[in-house]
Every structure is written in C-alpha cells, then in structure tokens.
C-alpha positions in Angstrom: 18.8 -14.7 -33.2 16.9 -15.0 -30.0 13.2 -15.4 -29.7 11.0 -13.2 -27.9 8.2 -14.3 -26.7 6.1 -14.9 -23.2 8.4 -16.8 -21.7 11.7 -14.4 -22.3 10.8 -12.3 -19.5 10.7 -15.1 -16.9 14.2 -16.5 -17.9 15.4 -13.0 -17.1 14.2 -13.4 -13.4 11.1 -10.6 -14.1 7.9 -11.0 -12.8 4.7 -9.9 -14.1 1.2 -9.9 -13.0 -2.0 -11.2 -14.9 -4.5 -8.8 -16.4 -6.8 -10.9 -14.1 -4.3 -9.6 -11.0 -4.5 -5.7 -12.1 -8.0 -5.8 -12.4 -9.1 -7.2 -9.4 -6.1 -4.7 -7.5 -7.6 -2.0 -9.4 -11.6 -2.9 -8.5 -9.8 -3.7 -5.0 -8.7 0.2 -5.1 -11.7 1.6 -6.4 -13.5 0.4 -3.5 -11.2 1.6 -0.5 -11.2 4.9 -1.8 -15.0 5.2 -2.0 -15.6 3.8 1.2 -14.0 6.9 2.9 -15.1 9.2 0.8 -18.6 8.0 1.2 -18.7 8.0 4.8 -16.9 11.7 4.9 -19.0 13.0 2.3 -22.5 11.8 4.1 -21.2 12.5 7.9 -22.2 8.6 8.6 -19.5 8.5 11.4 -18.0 10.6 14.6 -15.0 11.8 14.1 -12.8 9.4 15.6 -14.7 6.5 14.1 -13.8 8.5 10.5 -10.5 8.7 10.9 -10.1 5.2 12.2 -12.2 4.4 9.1 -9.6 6.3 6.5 -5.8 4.6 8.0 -8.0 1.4 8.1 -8.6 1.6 4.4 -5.3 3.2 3.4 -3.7 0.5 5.0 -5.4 -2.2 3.1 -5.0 0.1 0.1 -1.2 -0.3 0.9 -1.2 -4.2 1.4 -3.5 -3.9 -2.2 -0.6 -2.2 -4.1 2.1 -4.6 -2.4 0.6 -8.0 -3.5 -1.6 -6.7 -6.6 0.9 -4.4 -8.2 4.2 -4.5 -6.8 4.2 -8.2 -6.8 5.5 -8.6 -3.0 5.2 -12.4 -3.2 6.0 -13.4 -6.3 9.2 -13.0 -6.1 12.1 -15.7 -5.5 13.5 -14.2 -2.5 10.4 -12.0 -1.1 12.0 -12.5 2.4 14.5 -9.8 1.4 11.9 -7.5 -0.1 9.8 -7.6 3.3 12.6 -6.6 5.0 13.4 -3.9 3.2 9.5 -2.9 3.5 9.9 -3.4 7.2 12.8 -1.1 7.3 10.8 1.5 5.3 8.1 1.3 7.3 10.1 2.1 10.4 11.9 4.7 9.3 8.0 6.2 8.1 6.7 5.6 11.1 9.9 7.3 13.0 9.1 10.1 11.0 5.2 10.3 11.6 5.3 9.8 15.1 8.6 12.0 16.1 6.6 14.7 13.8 3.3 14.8 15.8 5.4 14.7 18.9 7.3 17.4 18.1 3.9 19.8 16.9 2.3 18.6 20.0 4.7 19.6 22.4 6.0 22.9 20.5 5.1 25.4 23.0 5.9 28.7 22.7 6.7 30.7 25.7 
C-alpha cells in the first residue's frame, strides 16, 4: 500500500503554494482592485490619469495571479511556461490592438 501524505504530491512533479502564499496573493488582490475603484468612485483623477491608473493595476493584478496562484516560478522548467505566456500575450495583444484599429478606422461612407 502506498502512503499518502505531504510529500506524495511533490514526488508526482505537482506544485502547491503555502496558505501563507494565497493569502498574501489574495490581500495582494484585494488591494489592486480597490485602488481603482476608489479613485473612479471619488473622481480623484483626469481621465487619462484613471485609465492609466486601471491597466496599471490590472497588470500587477496579472503578475499577482502568475506568481501567487498559478505558481509561474515554481516550477522545474518555468522557462517553457513563460514562453508559452509570452505567446499568449501576443496573440492578446494582436487581438486588442488589431481590434481598436479596426473600430477606429471603420468609416462608413
């Protein structure tokens, strides 16, 4: 019979964060997404300076989920993974972009 015990899931290859790790992603989280809303909700800012504000903090709330919860460099390989990511984000970014373009430039007539 085989134990199970903390250790099984490492032997496997699997990695899994601490409670310690969740909790400070989560608190991490918490706090980019009241930021924004904050400064949105009270008018603090001009408009661009707002907007600037919100894909700032969405994209620390992205590098948040890839270290604190998807475990980005924990694994053995992570090189592989970040590729992959980079790929993904290019093919996002393609999309985005080539979107706005194309609304931008739509006219009719």
């Amino acid at each position: 019979m085989e134990k199970h015990n903390a250790h099984s899931h490492d032997a496997h290859g699997e990695s899994h964060g601490s409670l310690k790790s969740y909790v400070i992603g989560f608190v991490l989280s918490i706090i980019l997404t009241i930021i924004p809303l904050v400064v949105v909700m009270n008018d603090m800012m001009g408009e661009t300076a707002t907007v600037v504000l919100i894909l700032a903090m969405a994209i620390l709330q992205f590098v948040v989920q890839l270290f604190f919860f998807m475990h980005l460099r924990e694994e053995k390989q992570p090189r592989w993974n970040v590729m992959a990511l980079v790929l993904g984000l290019i093919i996002v970014i393609t999309i985005v972009v080539g979107s706005i373009w194309i609304m931008g430039n739509n006219v009719i007539g």
